[in-house]
BAVO-736271 format. One record per residue: x negated, y negated, z negated of N, C-alpha, C in turn; residue in three letters. Coordinates in steps of 0.001 Angstrom, whole numbers, padded with zeros to 6 digits, always signed. Example, Ala and Ser with C-alpha at 12.3 -4.5 7.8 and 13.67 -1.06 7.14 Angstrom:
# residues 2
-013190+005690-007800-012300+004500-007800-013200+003300-007800ala/-012850+002250-007080-013670+001060-007140-012900-000030-007870ser/
# end
This chain:
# residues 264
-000838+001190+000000+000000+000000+000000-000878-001246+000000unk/-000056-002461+000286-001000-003608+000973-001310-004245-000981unk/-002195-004542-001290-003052-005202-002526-001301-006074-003166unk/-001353-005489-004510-000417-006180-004946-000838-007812-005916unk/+000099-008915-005364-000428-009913-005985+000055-010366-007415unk/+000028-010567-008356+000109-010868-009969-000230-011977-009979unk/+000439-012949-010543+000540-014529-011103+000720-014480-012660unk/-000154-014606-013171-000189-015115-014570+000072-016378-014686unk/+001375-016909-016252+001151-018397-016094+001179-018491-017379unk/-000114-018778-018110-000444-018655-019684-001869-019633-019937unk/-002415-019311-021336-003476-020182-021712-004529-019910-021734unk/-005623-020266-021606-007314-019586-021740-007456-019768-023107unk/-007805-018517-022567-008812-017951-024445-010253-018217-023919unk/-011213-018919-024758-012183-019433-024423-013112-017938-024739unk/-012737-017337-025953-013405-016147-026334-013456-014913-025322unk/-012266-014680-024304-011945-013707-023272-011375-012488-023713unk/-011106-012564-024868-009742-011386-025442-008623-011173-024900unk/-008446-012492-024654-006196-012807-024580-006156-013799-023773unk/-005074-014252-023400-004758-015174-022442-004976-014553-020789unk/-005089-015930-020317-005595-015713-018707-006438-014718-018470unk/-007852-014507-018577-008599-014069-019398-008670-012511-019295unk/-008026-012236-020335-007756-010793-020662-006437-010217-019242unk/-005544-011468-018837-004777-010943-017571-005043-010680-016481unk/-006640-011427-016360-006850-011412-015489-007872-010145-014796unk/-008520-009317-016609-008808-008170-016120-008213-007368-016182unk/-006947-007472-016419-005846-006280-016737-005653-005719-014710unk/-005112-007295-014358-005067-006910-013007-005446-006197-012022unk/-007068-006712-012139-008436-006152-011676-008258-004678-011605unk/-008600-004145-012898-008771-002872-013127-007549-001867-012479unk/-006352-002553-012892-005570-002177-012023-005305-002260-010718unk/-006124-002916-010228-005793-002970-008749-005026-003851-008206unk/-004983-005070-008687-004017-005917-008379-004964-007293-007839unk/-004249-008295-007382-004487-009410-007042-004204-010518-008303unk/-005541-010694-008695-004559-011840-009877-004779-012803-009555unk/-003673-014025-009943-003885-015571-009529-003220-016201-010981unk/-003594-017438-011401-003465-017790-012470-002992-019378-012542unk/-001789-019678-013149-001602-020578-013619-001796-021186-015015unk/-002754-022400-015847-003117-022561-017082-001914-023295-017355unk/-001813-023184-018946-000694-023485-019587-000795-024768-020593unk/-002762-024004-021279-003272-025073-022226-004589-024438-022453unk/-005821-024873-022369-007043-024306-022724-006771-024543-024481unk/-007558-023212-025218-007782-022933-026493-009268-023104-026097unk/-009926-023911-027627-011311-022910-028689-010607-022167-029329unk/-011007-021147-029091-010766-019662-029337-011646-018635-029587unk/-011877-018092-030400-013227-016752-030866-012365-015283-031562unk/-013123-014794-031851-012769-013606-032750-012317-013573-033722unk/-012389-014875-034384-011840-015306-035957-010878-016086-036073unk/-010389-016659-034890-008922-017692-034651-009008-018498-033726unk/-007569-019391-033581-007972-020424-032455-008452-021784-033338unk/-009313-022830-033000-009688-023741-033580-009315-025099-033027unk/-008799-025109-031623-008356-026194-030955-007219-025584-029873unk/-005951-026456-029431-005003-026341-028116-005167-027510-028007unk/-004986-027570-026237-005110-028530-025616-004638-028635-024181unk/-003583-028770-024038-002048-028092-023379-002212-028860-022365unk/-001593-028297-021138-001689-029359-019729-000695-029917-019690unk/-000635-030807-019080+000558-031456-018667+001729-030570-017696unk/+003202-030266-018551+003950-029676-017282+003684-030229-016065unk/+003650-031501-015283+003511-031264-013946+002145-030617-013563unk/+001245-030509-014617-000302-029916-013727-000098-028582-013532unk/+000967-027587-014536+001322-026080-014620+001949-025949-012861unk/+003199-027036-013080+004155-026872-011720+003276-026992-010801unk/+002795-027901-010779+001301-027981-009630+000772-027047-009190unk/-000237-025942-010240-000654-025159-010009+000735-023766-009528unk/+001738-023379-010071+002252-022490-009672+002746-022669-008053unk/+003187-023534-007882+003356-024295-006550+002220-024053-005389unk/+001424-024709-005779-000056-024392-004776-000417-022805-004336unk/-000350-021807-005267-000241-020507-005554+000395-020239-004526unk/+002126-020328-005140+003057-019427-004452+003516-019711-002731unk/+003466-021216-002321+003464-021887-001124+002300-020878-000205unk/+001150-020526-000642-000007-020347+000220-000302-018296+000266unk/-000184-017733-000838-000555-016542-001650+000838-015661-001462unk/+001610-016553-002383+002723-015591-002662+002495-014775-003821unk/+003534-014026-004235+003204-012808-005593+004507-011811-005510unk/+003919-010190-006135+004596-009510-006261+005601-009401-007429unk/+004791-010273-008483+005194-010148-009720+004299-011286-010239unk/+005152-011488-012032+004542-012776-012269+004633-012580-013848unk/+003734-013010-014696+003526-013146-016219+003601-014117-017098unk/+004079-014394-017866+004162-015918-018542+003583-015050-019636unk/+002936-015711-020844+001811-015976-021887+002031-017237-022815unk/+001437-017960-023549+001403-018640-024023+001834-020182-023172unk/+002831-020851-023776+003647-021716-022980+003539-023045-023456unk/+003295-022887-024937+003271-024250-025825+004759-025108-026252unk/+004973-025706-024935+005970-026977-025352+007214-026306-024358unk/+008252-027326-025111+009754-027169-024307+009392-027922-023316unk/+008454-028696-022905+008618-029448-021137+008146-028512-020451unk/+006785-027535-020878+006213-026512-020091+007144-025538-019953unk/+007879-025055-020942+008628-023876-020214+009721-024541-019589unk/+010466-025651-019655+010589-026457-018674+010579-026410-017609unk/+009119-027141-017046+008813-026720-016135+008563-025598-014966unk/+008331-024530-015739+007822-023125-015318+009091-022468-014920unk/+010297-022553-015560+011725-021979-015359+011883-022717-014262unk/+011579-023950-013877+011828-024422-012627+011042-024456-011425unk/+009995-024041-011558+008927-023327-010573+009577-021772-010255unk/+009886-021140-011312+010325-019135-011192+011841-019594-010549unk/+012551-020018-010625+013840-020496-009847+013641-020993-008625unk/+012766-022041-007789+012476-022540-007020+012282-021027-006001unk/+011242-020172-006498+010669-019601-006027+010757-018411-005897unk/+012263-017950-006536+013223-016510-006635+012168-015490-006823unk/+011328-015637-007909+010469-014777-008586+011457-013658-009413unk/+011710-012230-009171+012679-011981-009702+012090-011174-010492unk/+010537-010475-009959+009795-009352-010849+009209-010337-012016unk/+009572-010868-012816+008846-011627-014045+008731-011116-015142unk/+007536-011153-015845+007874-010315-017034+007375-011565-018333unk/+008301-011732-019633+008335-013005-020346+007450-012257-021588unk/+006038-012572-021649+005544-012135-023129+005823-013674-024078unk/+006707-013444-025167+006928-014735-026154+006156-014926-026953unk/+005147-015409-026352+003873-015635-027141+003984-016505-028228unk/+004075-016756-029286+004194-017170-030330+003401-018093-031243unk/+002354-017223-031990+001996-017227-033166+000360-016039-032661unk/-000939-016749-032820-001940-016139-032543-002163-015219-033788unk/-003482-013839-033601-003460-012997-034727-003907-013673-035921unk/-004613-014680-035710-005173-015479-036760-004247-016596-037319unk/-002915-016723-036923-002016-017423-037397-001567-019055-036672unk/-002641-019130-036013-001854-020555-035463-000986-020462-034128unk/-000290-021467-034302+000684-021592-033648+000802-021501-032554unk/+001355-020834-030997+000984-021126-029609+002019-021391-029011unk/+003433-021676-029827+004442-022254-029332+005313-022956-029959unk/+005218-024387-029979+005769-025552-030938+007360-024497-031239unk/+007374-024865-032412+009363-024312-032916+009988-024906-032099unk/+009787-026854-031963+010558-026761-030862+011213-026468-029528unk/+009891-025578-029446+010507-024769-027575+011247-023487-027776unk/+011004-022889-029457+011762-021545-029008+013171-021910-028158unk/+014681-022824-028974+015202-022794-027781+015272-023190-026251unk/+014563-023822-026006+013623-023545-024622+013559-022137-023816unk/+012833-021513-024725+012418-020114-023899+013256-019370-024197unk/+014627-019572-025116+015670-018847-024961+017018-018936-023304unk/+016936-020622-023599+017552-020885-023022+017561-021043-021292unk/+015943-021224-021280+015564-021442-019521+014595-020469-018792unk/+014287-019735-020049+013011-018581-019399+013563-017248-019504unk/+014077-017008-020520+014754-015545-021025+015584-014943-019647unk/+016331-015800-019431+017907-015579-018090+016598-015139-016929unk/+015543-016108-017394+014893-015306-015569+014286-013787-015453unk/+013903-013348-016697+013071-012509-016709+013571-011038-016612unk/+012788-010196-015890+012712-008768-015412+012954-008075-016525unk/+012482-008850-017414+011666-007666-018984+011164-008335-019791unk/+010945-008657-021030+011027-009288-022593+010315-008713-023264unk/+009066-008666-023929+008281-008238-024555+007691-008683-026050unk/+008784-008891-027298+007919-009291-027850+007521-008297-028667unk/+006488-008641-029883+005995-007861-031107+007316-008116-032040unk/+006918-007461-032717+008160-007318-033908+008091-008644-034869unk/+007233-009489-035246+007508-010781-035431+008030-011983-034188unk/+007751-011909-033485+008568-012407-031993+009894-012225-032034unk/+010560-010346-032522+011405-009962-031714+012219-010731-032907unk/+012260-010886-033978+012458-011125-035513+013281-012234-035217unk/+012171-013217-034645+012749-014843-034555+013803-014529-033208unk/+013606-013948-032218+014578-014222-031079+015738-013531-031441unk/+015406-012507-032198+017071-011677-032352+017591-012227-033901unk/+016971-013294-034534+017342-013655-035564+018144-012523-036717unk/+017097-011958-037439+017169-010742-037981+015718-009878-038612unk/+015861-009266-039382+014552-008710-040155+014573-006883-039295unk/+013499-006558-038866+013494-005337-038030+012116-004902-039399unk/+012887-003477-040330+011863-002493-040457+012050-001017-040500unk/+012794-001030-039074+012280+000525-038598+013058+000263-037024unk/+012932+001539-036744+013384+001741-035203+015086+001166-035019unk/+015697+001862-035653+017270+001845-035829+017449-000193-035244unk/+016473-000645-036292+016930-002289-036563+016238-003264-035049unk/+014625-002035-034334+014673-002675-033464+015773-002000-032027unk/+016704-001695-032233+017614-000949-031349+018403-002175-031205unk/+018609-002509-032613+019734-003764-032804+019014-005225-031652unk/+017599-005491-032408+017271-006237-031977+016990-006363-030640unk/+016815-005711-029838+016711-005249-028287+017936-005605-027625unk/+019364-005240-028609+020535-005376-027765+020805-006817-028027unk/+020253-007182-028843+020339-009389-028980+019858-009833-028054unk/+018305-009783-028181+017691-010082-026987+018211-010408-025871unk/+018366-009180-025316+019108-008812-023896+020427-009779-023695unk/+021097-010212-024886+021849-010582-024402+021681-012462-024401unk/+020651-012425-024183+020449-013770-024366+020330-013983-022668unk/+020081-012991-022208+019799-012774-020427+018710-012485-019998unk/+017797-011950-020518+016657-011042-020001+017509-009805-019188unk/+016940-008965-018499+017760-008165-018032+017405-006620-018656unk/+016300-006734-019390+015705-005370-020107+014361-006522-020913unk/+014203-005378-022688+013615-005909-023470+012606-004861-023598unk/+011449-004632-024110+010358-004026-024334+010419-004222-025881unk/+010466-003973-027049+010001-004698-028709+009137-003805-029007unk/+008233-004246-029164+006405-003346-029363+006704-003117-030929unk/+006119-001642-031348+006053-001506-032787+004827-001274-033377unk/+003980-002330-033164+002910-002251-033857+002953-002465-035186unk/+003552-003367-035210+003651-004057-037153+004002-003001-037792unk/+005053-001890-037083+005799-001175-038063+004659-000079-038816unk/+005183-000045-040449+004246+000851-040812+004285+002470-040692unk/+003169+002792-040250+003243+004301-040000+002918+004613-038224unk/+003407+005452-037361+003043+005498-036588+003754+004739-035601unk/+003195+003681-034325+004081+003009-033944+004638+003414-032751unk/+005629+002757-032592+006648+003528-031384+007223+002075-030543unk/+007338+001922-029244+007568+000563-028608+009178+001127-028074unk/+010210+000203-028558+011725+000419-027409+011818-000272-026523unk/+012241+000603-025650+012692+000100-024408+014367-000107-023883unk/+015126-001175-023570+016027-001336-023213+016565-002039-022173unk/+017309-001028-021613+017681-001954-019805+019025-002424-020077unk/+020043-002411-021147+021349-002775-020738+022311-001237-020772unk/+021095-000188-020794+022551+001036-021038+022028+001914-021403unk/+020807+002364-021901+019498+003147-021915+018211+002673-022797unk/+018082+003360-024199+016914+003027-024704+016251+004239-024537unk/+014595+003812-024407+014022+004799-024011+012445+004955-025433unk/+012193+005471-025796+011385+005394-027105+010158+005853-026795unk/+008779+005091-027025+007519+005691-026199+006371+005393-027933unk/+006126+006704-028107+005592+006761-029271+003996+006774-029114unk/+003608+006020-030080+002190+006014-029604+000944+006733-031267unk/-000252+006263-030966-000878+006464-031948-001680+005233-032531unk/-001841+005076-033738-002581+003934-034607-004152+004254-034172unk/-004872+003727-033935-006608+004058-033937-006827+002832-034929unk/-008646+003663-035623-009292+003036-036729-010073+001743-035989unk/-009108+000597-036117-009882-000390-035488-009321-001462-035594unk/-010476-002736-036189-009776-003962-035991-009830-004958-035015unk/-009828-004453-034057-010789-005063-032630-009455-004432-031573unk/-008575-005473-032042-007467-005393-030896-006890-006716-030232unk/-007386-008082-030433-007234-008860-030195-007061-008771-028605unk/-005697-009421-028393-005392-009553-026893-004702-008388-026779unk/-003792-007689-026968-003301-006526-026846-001912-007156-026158unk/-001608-007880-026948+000156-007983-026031-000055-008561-024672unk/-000770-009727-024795-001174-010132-022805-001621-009096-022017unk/-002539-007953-022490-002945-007039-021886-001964-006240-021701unk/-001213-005173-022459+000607-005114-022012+001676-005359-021508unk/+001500-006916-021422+002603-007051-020764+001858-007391-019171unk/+000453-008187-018612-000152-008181-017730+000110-006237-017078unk/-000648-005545-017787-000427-004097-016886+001536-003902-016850unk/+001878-004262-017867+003612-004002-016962+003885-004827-015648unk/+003210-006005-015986+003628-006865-014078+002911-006258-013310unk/+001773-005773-013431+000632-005201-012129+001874-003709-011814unk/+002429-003073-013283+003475-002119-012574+004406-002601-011526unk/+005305-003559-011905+006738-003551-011488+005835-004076-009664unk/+004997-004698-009925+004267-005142-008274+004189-004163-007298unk/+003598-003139-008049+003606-001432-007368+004460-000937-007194unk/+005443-001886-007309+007238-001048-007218+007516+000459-007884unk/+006490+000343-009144+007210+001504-009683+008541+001205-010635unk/+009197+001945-011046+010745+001922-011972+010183+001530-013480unk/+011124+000714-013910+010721+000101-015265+010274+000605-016132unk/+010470+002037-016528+010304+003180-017175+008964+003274-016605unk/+008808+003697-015952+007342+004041-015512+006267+003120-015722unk/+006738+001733-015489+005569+000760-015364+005461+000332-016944unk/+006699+000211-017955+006183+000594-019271+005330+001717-019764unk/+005201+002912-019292+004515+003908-019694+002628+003784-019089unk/+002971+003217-017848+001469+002715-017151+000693+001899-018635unk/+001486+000468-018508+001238-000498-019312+000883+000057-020987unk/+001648+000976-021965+001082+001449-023281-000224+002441-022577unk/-000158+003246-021618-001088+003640-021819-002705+002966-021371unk/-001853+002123-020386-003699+000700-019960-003978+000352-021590unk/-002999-000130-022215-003494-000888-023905-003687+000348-024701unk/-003496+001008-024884-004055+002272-025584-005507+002613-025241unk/-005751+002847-024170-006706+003019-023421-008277+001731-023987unk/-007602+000772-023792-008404-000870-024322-008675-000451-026113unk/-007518-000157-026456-007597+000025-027506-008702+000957-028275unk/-008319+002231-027588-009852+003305-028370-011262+003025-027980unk/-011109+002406-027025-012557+001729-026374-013099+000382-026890unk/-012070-000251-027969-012563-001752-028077-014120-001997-028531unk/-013976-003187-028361-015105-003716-028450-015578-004700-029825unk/-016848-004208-031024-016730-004873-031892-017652-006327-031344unk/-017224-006777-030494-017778-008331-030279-017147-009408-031552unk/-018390-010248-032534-018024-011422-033163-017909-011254-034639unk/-017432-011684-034880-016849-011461-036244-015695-011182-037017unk/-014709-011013-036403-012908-010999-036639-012873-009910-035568unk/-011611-009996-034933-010654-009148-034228-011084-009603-033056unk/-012415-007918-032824-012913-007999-031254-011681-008075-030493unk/-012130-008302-028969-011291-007656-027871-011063-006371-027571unk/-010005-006046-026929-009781-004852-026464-011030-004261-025275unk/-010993-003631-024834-011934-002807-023545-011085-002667-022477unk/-010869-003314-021501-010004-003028-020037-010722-002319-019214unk/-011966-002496-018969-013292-001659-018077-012686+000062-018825unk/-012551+000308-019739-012159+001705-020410-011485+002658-019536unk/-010654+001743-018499-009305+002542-017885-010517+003200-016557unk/-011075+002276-016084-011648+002902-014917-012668+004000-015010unk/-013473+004138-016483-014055+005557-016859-013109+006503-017329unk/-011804+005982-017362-011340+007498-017753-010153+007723-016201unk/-010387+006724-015090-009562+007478-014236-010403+006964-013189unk/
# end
């Protein structure tokens, strides 16, 4: 098949864990075409972010524009968004441009705790980004705030999946990492949950894991595989990052994306 193209539209991690960054080797490895729209450059390391410094929505629209006019894409990623003008903006670039394979990671709240999306945009990204998206991905503190509700076990993220969704995503992903014990990610399209159980590894060197997840689910849905499938691609690319990480720094190395191509 002809090279599938992937549009990331998120923030640089200056460290190369997460963000653009980390999407942009998710792609790679997978075989994809990545092209990138910035959202907001971070100082960023292994131990937290220390500075944001957000673009201006028209420089995002700019860049997605320039992209999609010339390139085109099979599929497309949003990441860290910042403000209600940026997602704003970006809902009106993915509309313009009947992007329908999108996949929305609600980037939030970094592992080190600061903030990567003012409170004031959550309704923002409920209201103008959610309705566009293919598929919804958050962590279980993400899924918490969007389904307004406390999730601690599977049963509660079942609940929370069917909120979500109905906010107008068209299928939700809620990752169970937080949960204690062994974690398990749900999947929901609207009539069908599907439960993909995984394993914990001894490691604190996972930084960048959800961009890297939800990046290998868009490099899926590009490949035109079925949602089901391109979730199962995607845990197993971050699994994969995962047993391979890397103790770079001092805090919460990066994951390993190079990992996937020695073991296939």
């Amino acid at each position: 098949m002809a090279l599938p193209r992937v549009l990331t539209i998120a923030g640089s991690d200056s460290g190369g864990g997460a963000g653009i960054q980390a999407d942009l080797k998710t792609f790679t490895v997978l075989g994809a075409y990545g092209m990138s729209a910035l959202t907001a450059v971070t100082a960023q390391n292994t131990l937290g972010v220390q500075g944001i410094y957000p673009l201006s929505p028209e420089a995002v629209a700019a860049q997605i524009t320039s992209v999609l006019t010339d390139i085109g894409a099979d599929a497309a990623k949003t990441g860290m968004l910042f403000s209600a003008e940026i997602i704003q903006a970006v809902a009106e670039r993915i509309r313009a441009f009947r992007l329908s394979r999108l996949v929305v990671d609600p980037v939030m709240v970094a592992k080190g705790g600061a903030r990567l999306l003012e409170s004031t945009a959550e309704a923002a990204l409920k209201a103008e980004l959610l309705p566009l998206a293919a598929v919804v991905t958050p962590n279980l503190p993400e899924a918490e705030v969007l389904a307004r509700m406390s999730i601690h076990g599977v049963d509660e993220m079942k609940e929370a999946a069917r909120r979500i969704r109905d906010l107008g995503a068209r299928a939700v992903v809620i990752k169970g990492g937080h949960l204690e014990g062994p974690p398990i990610d749900i999947l929901y399209d609207g009539s069908v949950f599907h439960e993909f159980p995984g394993e914990r590894y001894p490691t604190k060197n996972t930084h960048g894991t959800g961009c890297t997840f939800s990046a290998a689910l868009a490099v899926g849905l590009a490949q035109g595989l079925e949602l089901e499938a391109a979730v199962r691609q995607a845990k197993e690319f971050t699994a994969c990052a995962i047993r391979a990480a890397v103790p770079l720094g001092h805090g919460h190395g990066p994951t390993n994306h190079l990992a996937w191509l020695k073991a296939h």
